[in-house]
C-alpha positions in Angstrom: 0.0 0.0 0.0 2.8 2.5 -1.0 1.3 3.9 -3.2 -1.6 6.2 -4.3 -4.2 4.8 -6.5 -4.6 6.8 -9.5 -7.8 8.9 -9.9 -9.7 7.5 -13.2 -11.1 11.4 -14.2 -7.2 12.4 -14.3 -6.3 9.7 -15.9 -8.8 10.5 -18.6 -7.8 14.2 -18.3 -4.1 13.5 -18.9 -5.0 11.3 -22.1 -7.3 14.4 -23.9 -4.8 16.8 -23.0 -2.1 15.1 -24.4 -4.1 14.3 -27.5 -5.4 17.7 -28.1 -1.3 18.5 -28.1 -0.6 16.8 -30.6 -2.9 17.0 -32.4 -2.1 21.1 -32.7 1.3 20.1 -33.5 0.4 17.4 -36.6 -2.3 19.4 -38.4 -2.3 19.0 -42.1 -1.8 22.3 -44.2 -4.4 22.7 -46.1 -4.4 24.6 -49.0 -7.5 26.9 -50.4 -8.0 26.4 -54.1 -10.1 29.0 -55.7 -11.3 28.7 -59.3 -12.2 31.4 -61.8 -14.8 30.9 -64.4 -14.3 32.4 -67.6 -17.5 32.6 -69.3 -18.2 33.6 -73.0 -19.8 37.0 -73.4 -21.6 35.7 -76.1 -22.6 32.3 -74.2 -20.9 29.9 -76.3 -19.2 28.4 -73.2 -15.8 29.1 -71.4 -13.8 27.4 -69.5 -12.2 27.4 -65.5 -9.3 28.2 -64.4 -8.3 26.1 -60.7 -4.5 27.9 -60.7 -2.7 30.4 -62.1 -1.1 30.3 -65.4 -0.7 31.5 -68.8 -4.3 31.4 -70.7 -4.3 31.3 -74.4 -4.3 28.9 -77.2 -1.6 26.7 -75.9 -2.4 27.6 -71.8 -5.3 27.2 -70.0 -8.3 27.0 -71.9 -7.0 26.2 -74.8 -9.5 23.7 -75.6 -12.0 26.8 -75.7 -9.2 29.2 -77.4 -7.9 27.1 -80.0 -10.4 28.3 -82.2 -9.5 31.7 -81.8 -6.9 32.6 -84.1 -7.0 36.2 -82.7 -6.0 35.2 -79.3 -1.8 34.4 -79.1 -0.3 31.5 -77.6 0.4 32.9 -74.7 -2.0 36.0 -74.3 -2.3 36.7 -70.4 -0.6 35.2 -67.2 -3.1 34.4 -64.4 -1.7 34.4 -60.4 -3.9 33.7 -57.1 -2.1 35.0 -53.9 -5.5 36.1 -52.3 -7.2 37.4 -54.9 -7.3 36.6 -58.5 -4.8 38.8 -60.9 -4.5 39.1 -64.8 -1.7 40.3 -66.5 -1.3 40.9 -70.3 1.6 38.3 -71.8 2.3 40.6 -74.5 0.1 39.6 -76.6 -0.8 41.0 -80.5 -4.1 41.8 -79.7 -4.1 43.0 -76.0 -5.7 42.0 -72.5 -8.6 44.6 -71.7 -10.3 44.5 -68.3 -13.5 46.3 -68.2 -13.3 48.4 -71.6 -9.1 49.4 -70.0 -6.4 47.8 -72.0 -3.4 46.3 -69.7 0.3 46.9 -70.6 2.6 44.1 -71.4 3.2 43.1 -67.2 0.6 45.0 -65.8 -1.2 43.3 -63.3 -5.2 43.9 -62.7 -7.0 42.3 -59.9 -10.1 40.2 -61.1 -13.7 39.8 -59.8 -16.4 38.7 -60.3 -18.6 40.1 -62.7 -15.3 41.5 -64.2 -15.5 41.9 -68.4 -12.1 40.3 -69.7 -11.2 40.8 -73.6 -8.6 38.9 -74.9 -9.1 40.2 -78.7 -12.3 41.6 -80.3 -14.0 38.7 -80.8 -12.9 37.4 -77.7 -14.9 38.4 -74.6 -15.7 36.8 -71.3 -17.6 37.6 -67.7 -15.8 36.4 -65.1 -17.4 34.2 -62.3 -15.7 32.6 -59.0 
């Protein structure tokens, strides 16, 4: 009879406190992935966007802008670091955001309900 007997409530109080340590110390990152809709002003479609990156005929959306000979290649460079951001590639024909034309690496934040031109014929409403 040397020693104590161990109280079952701190028993139970030592084994939730330990877990809630660690399990502070092994949560998972998790990263937030936003997508941007780019639909077709003229509502022949559009396509998503899910992270940043060069949109034109050989970037994202190409499927949509293949067929679009007056977008380039490479026509505008997309980045997510909070908010959504457009920036022209220079491209032949220009990157307008609502009715203002970009210069070649100027960004301009996006939203939605924005109006993004990448030519003439080439006009989209942007949805998150």
């Amino acid at each position: 009879m040397g020693q104590f007997p161990i109280c079952p409530l701190n028993r139970v109080k030592s084994r939730l406190m330990s877990r809630r340590r660690m399990s502070l110390r092994t949560l998972p990152l998790i990263e937030i992935k936003r997508t941007l809709r780019f639909e077709a002003s003229d509502g022949s479609g559009g396509f998503s966007v899910n992270s940043g990156g060069t949109v034109g005929r050989e970037g994202e959306g190409k499927s949509y802008l293949s067929a679009h000979m007056t977008v380039s290649r490479r026509h505008a460079r997309l980045t997510y670091d909070g908010e959504w951001k457009i920036e022209d590639a220079g491209s032949a024909n220009g990157t307008w955001v609502n009715e203002r034309r970009l210069e070649a690496g100027e960004q301009c934040p996006l939203k939605t309900g924005d109006r993004v031109a990448l030519s003439h014929s080439c006009v989209f409403n942007i949805r998150e």
